[in-house]
N, CA, C and O atoms as a GROMACS GRO file, in nm:
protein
  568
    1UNK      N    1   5.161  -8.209 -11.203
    1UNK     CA    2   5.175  -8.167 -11.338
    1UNK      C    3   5.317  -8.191 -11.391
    1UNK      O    4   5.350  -8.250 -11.494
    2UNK      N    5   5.384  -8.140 -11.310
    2UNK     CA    6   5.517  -8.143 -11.382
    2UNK      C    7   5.597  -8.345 -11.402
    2UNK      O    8   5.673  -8.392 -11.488
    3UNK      N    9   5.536  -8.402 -11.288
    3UNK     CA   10   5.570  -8.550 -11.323
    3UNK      C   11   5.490  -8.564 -11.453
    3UNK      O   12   5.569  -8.596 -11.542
    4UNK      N   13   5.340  -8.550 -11.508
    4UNK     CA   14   5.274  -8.587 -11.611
    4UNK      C   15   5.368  -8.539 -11.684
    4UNK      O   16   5.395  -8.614 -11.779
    5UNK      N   17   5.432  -8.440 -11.680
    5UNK     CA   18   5.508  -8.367 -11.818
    5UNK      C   19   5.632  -8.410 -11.857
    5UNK      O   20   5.679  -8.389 -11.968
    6UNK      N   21   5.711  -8.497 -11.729
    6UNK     CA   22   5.805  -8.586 -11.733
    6UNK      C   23   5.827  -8.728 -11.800
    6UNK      O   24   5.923  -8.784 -11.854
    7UNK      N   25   5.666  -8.769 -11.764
    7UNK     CA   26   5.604  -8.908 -11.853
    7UNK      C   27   5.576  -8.881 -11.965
    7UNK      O   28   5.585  -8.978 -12.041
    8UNK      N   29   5.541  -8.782 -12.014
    8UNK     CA   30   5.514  -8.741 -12.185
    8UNK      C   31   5.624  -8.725 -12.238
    8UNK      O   32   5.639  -8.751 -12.358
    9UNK      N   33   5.716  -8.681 -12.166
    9UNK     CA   34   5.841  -8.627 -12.254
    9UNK      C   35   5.940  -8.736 -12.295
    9UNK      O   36   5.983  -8.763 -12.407
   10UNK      N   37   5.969  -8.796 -12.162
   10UNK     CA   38   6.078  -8.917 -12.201
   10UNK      C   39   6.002  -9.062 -12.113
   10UNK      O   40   6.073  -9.162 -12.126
   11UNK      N   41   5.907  -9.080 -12.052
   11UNK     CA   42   5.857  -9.180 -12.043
   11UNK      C   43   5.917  -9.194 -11.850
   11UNK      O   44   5.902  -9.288 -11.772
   12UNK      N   45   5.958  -9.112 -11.837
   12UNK     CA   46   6.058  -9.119 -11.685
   12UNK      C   47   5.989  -8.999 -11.585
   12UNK      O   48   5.949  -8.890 -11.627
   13UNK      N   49   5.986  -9.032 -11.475
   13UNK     CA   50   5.919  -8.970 -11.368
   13UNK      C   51   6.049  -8.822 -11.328
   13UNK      O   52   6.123  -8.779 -11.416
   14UNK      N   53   6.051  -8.774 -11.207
   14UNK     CA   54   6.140  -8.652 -11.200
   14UNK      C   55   6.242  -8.756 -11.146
   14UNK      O   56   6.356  -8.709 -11.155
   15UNK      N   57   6.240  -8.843 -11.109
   15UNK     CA   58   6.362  -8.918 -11.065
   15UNK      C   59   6.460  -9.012 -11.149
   15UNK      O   60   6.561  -9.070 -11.110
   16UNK      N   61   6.399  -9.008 -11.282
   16UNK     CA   62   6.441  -9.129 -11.382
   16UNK      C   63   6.380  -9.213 -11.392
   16UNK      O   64   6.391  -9.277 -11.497
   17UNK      N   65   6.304  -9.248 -11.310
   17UNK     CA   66   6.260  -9.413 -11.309
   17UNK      C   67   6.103  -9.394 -11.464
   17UNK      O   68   6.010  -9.316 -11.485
   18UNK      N   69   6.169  -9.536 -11.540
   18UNK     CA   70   6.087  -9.567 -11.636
   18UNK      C   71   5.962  -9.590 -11.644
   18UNK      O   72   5.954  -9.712 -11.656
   19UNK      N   73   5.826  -9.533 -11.644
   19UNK     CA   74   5.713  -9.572 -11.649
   19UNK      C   75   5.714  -9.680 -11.502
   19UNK      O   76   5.719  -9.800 -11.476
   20UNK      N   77   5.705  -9.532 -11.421
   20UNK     CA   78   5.672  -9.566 -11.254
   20UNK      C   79   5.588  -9.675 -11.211
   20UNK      O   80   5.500  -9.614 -11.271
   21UNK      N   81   5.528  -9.781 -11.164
   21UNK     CA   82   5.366  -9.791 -11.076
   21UNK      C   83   5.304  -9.706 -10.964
   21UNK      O   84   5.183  -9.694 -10.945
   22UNK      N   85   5.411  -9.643 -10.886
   22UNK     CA   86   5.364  -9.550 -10.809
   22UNK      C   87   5.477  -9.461 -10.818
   22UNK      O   88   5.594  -9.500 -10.828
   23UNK      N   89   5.438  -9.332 -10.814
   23UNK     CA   90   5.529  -9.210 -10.837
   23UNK      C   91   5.595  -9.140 -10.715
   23UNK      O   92   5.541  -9.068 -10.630
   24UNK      N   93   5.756  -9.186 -10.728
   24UNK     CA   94   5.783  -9.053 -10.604
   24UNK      C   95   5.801  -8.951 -10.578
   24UNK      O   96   5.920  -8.921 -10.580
   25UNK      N   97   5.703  -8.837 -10.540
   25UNK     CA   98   5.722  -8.710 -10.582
   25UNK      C   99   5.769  -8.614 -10.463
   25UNK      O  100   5.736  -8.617 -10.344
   26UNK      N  101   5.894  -8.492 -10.561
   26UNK     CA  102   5.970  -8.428 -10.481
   26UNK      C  103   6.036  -8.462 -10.390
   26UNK      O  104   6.131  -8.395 -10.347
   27UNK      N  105   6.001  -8.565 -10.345
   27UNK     CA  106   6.094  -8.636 -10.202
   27UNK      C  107   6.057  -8.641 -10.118
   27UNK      O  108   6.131  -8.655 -10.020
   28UNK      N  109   5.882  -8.629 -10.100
   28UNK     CA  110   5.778  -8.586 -10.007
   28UNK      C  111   5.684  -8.705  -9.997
   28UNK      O  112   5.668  -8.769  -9.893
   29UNK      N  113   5.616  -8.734 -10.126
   29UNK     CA  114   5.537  -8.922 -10.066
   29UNK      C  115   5.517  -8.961 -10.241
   29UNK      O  116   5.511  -8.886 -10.339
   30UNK      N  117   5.511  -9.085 -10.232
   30UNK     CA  118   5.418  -9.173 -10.321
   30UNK      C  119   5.314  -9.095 -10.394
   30UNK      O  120   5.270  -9.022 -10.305
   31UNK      N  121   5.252  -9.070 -10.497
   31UNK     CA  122   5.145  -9.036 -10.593
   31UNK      C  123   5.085  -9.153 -10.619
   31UNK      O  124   5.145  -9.258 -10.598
   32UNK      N  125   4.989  -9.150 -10.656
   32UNK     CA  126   4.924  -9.283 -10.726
   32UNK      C  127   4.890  -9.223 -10.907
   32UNK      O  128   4.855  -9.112 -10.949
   33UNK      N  129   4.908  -9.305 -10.951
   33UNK     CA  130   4.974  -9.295 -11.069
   33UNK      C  131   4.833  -9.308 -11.195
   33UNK      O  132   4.839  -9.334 -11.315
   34UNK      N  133   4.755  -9.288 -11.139
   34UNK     CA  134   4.639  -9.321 -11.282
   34UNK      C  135   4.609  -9.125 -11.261
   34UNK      O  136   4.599  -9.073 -11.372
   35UNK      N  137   4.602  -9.080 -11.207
   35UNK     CA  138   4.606  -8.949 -11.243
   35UNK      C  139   4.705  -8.860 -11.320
   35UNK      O  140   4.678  -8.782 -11.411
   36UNK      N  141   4.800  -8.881 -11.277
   36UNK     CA  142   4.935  -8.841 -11.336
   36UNK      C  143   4.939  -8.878 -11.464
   36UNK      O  144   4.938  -8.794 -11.554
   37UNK      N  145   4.946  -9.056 -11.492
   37UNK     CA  146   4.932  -9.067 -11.648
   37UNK      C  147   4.807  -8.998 -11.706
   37UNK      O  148   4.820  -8.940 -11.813
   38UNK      N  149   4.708  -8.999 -11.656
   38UNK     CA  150   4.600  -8.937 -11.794
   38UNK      C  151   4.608  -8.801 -11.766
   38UNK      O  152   4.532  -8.735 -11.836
   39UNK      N  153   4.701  -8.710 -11.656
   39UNK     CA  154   4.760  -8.584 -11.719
   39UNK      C  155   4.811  -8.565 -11.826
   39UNK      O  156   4.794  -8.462 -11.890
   40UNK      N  157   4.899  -8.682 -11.869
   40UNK     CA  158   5.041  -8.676 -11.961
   40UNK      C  159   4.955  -8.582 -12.101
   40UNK      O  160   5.002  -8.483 -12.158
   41UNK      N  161   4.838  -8.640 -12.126
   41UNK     CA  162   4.763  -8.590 -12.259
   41UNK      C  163   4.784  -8.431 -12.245
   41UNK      O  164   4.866  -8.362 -12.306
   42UNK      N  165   4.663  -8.376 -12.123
   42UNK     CA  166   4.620  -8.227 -12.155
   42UNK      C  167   4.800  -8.163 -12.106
   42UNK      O  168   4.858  -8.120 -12.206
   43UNK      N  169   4.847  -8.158 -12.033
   43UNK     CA  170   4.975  -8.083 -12.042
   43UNK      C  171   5.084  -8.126 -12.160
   43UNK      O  172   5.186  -8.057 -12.163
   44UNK      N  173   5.075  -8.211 -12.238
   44UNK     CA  174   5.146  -8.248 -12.355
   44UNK      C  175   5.050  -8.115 -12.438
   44UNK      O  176   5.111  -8.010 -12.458
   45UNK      N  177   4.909  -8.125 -12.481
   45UNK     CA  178   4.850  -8.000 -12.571
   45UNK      C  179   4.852  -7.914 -12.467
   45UNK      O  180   4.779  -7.836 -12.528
   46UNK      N  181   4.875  -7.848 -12.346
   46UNK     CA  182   4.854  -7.736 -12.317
   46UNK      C  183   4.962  -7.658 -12.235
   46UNK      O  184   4.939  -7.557 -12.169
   47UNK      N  185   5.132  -7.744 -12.255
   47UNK     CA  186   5.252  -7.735 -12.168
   47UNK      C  187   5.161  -7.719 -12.004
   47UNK      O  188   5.047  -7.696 -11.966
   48UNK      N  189   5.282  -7.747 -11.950
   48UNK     CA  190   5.276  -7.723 -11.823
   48UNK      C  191   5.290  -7.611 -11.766
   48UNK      O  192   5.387  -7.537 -11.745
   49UNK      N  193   5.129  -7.607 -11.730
   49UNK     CA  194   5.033  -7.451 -11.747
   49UNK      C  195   4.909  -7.527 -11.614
   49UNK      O  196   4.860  -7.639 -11.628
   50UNK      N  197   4.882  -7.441 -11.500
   50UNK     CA  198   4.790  -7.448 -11.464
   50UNK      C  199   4.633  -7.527 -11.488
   50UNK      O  200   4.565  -7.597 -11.413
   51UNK      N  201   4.614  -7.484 -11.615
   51UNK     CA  202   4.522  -7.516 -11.681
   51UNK      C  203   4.522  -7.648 -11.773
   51UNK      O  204   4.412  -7.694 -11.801
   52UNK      N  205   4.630  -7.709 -11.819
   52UNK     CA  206   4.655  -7.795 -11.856
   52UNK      C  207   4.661  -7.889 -11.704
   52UNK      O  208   4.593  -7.991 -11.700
   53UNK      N  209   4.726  -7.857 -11.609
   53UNK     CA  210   4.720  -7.975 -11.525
   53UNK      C  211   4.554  -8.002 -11.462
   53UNK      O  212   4.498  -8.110 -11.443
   54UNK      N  213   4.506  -7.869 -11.441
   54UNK     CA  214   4.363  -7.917 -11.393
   54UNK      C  215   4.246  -7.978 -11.502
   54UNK      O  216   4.155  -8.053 -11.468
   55UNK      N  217   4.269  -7.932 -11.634
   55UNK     CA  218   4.200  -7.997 -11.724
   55UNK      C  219   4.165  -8.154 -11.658
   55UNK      O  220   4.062  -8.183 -11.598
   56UNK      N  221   4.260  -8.229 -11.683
   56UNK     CA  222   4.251  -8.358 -11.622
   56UNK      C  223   4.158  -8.407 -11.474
   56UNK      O  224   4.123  -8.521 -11.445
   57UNK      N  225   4.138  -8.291 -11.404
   57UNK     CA  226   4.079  -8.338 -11.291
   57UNK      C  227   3.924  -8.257 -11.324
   57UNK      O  228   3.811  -8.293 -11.290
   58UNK      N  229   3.957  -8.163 -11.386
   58UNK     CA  230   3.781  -8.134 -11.482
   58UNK      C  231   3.740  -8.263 -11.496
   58UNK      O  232   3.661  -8.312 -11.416
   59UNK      N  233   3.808  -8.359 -11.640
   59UNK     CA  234   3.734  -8.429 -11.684
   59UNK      C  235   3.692  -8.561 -11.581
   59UNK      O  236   3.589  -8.624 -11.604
   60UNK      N  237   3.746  -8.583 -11.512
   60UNK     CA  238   3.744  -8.694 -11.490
   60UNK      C  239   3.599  -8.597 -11.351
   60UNK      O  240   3.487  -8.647 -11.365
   61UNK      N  241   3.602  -8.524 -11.280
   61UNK     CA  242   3.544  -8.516 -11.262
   61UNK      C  243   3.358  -8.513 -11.345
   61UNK      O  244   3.251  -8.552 -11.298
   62UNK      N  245   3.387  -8.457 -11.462
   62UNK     CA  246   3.228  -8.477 -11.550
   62UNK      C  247   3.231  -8.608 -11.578
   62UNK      O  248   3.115  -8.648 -11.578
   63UNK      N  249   3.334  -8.726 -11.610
   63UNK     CA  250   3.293  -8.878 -11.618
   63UNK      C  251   3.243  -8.922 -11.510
   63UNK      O  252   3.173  -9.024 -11.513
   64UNK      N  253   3.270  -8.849 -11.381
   64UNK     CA  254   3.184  -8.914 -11.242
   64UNK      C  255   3.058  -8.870 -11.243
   64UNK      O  256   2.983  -8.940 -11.175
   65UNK      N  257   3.007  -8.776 -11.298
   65UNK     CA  258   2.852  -8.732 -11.322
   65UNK      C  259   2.812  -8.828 -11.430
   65UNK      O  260   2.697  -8.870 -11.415
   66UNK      N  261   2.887  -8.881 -11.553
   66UNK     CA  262   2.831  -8.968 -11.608
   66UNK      C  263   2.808  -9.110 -11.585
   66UNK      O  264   2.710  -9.178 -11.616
   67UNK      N  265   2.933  -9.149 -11.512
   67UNK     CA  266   2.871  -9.313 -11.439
   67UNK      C  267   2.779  -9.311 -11.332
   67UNK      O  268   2.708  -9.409 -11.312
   68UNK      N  269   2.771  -9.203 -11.254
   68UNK     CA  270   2.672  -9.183 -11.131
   68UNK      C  271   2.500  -9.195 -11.217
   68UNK      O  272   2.401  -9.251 -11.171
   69UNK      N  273   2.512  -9.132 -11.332
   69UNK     CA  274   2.384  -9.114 -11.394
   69UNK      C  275   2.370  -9.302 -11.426
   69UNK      O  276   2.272  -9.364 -11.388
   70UNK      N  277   2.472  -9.359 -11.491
   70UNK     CA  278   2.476  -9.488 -11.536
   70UNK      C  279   2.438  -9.582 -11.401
   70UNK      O  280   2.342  -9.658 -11.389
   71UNK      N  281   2.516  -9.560 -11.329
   71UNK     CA  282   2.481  -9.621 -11.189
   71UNK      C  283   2.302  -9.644 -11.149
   71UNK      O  284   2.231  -9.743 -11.133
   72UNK      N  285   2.282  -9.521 -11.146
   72UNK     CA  286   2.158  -9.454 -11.087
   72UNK      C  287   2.033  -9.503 -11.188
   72UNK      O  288   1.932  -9.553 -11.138
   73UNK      N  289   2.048  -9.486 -11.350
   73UNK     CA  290   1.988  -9.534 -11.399
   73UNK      C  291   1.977  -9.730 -11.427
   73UNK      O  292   1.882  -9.786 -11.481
   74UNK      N  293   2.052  -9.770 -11.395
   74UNK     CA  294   2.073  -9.949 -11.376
   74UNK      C  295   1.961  -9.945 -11.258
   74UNK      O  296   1.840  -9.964 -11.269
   75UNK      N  297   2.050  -9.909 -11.121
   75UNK     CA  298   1.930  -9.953 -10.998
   75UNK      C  299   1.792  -9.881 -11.002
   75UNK      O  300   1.706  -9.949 -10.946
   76UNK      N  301   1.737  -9.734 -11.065
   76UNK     CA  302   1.669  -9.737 -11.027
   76UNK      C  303   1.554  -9.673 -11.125
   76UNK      O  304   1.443  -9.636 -11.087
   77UNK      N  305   1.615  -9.667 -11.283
   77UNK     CA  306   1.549  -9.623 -11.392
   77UNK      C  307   1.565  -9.462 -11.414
   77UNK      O  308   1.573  -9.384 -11.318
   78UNK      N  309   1.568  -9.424 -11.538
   78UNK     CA  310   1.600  -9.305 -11.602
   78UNK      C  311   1.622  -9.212 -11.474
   78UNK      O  312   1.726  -9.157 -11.439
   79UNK      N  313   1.494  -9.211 -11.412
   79UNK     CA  314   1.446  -9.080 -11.348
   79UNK      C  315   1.554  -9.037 -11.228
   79UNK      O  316   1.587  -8.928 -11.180
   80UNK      N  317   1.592  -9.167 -11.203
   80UNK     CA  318   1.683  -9.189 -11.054
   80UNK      C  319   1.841  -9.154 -11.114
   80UNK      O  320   1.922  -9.096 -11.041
   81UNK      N  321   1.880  -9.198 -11.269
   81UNK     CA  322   2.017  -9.210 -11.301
   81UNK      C  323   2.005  -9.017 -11.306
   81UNK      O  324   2.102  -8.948 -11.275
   82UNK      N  325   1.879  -8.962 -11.348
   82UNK     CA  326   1.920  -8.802 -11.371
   82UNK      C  327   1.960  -8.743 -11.270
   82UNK      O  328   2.068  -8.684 -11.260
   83UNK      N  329   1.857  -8.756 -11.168
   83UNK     CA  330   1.845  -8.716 -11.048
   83UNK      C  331   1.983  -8.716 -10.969
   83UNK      O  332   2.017  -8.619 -10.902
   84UNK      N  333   2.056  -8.827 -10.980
   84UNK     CA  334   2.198  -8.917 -10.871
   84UNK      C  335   2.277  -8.785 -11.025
   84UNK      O  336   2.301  -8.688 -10.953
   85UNK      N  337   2.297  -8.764 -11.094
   85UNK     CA  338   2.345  -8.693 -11.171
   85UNK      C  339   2.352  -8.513 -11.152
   85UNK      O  340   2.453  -8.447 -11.173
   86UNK      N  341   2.284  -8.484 -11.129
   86UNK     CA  342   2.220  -8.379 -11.068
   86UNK      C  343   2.294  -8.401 -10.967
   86UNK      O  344   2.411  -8.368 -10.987
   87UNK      N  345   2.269  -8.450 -10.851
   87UNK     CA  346   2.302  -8.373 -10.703
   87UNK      C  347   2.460  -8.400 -10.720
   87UNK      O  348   2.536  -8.327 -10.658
   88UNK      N  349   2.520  -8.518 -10.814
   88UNK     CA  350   2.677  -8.526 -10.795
   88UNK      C  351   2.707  -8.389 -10.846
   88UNK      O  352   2.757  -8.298 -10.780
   89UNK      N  353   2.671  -8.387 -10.973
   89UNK     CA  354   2.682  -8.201 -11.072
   89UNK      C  355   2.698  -8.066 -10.940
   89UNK      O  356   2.784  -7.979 -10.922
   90UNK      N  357   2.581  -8.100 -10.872
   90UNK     CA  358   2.583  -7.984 -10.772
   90UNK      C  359   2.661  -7.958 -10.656
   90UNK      O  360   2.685  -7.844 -10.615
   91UNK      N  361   2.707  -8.077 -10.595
   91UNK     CA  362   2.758  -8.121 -10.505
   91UNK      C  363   2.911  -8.056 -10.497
   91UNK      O  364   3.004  -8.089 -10.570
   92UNK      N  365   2.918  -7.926 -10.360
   92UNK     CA  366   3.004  -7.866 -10.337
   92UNK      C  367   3.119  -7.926 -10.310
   92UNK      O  368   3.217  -7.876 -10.365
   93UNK      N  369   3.136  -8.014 -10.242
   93UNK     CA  370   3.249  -8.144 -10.252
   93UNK      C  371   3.348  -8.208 -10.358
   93UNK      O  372   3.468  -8.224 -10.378
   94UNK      N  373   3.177  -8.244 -10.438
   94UNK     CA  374   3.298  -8.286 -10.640
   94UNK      C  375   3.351  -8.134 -10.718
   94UNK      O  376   3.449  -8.113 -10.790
   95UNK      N  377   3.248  -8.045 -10.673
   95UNK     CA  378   3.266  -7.945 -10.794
   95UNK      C  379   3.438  -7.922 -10.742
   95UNK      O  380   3.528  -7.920 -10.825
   96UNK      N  381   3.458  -7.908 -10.622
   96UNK     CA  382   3.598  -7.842 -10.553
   96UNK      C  383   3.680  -7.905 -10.573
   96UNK      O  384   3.790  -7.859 -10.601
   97UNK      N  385   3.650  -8.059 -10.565
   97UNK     CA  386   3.800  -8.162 -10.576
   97UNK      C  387   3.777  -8.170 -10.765
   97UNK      O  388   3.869  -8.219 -10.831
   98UNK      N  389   3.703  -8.140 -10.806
   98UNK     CA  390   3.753  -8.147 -10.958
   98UNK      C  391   3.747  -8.049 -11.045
   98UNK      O  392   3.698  -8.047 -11.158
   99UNK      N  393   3.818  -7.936 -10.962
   99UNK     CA  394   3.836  -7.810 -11.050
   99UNK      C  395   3.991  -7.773 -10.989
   99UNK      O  396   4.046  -7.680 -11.048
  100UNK      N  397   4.063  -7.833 -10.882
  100UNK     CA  398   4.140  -7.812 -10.835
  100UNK      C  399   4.327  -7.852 -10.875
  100UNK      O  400   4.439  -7.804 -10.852
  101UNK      N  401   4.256  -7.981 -10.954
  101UNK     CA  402   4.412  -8.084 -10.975
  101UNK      C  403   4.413  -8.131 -10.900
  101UNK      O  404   4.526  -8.115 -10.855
  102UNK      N  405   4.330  -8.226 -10.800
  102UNK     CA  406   4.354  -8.295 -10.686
  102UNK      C  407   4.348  -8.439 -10.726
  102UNK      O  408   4.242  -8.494 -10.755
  103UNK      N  409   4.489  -8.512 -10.728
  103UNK     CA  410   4.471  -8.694 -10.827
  103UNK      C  411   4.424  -8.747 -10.745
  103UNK      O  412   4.436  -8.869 -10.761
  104UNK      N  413   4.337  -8.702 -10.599
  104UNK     CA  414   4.208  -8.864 -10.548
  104UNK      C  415   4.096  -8.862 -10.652
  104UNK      O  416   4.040  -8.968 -10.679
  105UNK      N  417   4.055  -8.744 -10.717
  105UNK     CA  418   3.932  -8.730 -10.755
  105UNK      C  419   3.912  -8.811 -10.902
  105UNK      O  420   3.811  -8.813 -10.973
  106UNK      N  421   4.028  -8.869 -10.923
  106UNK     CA  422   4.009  -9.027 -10.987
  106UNK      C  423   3.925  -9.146 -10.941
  106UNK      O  424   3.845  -9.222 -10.996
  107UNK      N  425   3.973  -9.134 -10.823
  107UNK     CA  426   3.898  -9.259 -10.751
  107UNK      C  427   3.729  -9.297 -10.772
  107UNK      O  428   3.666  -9.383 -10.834
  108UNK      N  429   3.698  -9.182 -10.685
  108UNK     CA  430   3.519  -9.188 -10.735
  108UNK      C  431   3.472  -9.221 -10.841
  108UNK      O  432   3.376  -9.298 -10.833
  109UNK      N  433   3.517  -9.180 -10.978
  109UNK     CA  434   3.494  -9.191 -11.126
  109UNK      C  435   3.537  -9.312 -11.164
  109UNK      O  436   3.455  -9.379 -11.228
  110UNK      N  437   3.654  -9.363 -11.139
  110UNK     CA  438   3.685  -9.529 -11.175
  110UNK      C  439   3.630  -9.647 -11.081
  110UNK      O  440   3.630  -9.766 -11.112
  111UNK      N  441   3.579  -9.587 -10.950
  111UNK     CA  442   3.526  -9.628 -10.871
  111UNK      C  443   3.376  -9.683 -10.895
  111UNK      O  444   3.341  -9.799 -10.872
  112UNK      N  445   3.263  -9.539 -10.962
  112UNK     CA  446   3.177  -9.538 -11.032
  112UNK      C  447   3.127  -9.645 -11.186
  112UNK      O  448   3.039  -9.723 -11.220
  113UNK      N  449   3.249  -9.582 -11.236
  113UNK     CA  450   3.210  -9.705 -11.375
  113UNK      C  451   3.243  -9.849 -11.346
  113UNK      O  452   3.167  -9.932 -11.396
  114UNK      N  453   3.339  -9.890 -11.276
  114UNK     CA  454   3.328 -10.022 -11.168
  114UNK      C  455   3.237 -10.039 -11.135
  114UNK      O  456   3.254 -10.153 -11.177
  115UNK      N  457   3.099 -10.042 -11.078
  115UNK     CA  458   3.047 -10.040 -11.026
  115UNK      C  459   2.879 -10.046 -11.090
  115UNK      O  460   2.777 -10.088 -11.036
  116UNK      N  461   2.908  -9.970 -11.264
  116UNK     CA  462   2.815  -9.933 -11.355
  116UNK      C  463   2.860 -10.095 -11.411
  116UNK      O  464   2.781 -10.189 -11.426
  117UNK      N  465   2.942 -10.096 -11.425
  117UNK     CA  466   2.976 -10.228 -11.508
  117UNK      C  467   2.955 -10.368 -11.433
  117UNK      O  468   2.940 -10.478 -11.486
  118UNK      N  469   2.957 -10.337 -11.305
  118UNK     CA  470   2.948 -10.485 -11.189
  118UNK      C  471   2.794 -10.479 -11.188
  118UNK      O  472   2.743 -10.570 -11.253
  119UNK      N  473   2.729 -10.413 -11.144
  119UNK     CA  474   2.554 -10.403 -11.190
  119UNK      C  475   2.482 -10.463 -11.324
  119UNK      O  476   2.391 -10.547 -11.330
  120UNK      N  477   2.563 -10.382 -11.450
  120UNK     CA  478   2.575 -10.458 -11.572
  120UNK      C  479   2.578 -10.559 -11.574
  120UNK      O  480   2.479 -10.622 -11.610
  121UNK      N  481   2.727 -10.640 -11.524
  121UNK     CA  482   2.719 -10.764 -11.538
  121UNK      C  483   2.599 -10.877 -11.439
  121UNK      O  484   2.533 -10.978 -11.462
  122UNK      N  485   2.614 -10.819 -11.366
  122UNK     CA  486   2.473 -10.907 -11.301
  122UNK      C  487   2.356 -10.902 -11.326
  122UNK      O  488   2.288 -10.982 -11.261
  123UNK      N  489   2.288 -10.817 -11.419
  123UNK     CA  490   2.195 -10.798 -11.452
  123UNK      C  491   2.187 -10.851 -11.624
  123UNK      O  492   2.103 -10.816 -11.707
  124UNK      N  493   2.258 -10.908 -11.636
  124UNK     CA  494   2.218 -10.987 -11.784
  124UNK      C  495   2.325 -10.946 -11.878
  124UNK      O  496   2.317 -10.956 -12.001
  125UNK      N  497   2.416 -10.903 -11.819
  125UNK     CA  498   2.571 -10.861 -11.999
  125UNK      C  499   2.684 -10.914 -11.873
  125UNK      O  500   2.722 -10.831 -11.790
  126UNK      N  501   2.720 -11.018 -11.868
  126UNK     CA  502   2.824 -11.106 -11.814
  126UNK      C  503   2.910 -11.090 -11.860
  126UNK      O  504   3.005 -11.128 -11.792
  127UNK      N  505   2.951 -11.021 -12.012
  127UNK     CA  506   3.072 -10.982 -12.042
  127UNK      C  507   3.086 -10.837 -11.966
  127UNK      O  508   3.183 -10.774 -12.009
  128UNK      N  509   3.050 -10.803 -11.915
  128UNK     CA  510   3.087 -10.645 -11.838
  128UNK      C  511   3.125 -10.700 -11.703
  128UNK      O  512   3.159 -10.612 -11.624
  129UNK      N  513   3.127 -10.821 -11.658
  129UNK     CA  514   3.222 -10.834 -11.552
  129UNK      C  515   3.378 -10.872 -11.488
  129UNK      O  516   3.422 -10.878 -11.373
  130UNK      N  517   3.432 -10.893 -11.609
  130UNK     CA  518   3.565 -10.850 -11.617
  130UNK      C  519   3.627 -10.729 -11.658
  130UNK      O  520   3.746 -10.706 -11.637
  131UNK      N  521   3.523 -10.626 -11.735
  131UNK     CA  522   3.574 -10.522 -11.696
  131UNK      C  523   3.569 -10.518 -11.552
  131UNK      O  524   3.678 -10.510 -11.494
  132UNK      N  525   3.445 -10.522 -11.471
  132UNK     CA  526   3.399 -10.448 -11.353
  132UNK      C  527   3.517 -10.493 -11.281
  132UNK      O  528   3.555 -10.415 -11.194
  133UNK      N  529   3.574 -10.583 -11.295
  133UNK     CA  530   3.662 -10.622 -11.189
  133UNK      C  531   3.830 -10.564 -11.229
  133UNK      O  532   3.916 -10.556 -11.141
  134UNK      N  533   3.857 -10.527 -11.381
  134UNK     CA  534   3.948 -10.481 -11.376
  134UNK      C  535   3.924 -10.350 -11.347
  134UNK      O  536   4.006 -10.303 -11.268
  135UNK      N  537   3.827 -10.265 -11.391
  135UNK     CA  538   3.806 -10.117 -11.313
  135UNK      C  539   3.828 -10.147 -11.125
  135UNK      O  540   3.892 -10.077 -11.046
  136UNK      N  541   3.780 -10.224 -11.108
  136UNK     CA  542   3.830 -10.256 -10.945
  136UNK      C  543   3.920 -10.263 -10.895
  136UNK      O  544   3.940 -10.212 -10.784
  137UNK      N  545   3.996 -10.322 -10.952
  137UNK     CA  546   4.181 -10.318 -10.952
  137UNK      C  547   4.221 -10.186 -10.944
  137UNK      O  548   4.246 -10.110 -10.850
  138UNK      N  549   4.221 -10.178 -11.060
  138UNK     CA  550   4.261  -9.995 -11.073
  138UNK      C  551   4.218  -9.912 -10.960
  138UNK      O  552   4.313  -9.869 -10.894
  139UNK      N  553   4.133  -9.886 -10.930
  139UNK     CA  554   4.096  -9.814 -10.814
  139UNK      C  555   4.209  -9.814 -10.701
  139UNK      O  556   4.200  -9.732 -10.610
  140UNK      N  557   4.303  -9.894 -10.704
  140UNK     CA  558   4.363  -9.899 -10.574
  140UNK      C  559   4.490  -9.840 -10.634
  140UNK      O  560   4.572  -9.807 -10.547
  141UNK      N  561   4.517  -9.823 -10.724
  141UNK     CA  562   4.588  -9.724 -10.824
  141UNK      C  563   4.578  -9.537 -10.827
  141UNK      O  564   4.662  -9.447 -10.838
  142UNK      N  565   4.448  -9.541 -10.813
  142UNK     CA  566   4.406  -9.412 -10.797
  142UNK      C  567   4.319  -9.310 -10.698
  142UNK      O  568   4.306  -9.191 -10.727
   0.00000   0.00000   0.00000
C-alpha cells in the first residue's frame, strides 16, 4: 500500500526510483509491480487505509470470477462458464487471497483473461490474439 501511495503521489517508489518495473520494497525483496500500480487508484480515493489497499485485491479478485465464467463459457457453453464461476466464487483459496492485499492474486485474473482471449482468438476473432499474448506478457509482471 504504502509504495501504491508513493506512485500516486510523485510517480516514485519508497526509494525514489521513477515509475519502477519491479519494486524494491523496504529492503526485503522485489514486488511485482502490476498490483501495486492498480493500487495507486483505490488508496489515491481512499488514503492509505487498510481498506483502500485491499480494495484492489477485492477487485481483481471478482475479475477472476469473470474471466473464469468467460473461459468456461468459450470451452464449454453457458452452463459450464456459470458453473467454473461458481466454484471459483466459492473457492476457499480465492475468497482468502482476495480479501487479503495479497499482489499474487493478480496473476490468476490476468492469467484468466489471457487465456479468454487466446481461445477467442482461435476460435474465429484473430484480432483477440495479440491481446492474448500481450495479457501473457504481463503475467510475468504479476
Amino acid at each position: 500500500g504504502y509504495n501504491a501511495y508513493c506512485l500516486a503521489e510523485s510517480g516514485r517508489d519508497e526509494n525514489g526510483e521513477f515509475l519502477p518495473l519491479y519494486i524494491w520494497s523496504f529492503g526485503v525483496a522485489y514486488k511485482n509491480p502490476v498490483y501495486i500500480y492498480a493500487a495507486a487508484g483505490p488508496v489515491t480515493v481512499f488514503g492509505l487505509t487498510e481498506s483502500g489497499t485491499r480494495l484492489t485485491s477485492a477487485l481483481f479478485g471478482i475479475l477472476a470470477v469473470i474471466a473464469i465464467a468467460l473461459v468456461g463459457r468459450q470451452m464449454g457453453g453457458p452452463a459450464t462458464g456459470l458453473l467454473a464461476a461458481l466454484f471459483l466464487a466459492v473457492c476457499p483459496w480465492h475468497l482468502h487471497f482476495s480479501r487479503i492485499g495479497f499482489e499474487l492474486i493478480a496473476f490468476p485474473t490476468i492469467l484468466l483473461f489471457a487465456f479468454a482471449a487466446m481461445v477467442g482468438g482461435v476460435r474465429g476473432r484473430p484480432w483477440l490474439l495479440p491481446l492474448a499474448g500481450a495479457l501473457f506478457s504481463l503475467c510475468l509482471y504479476s
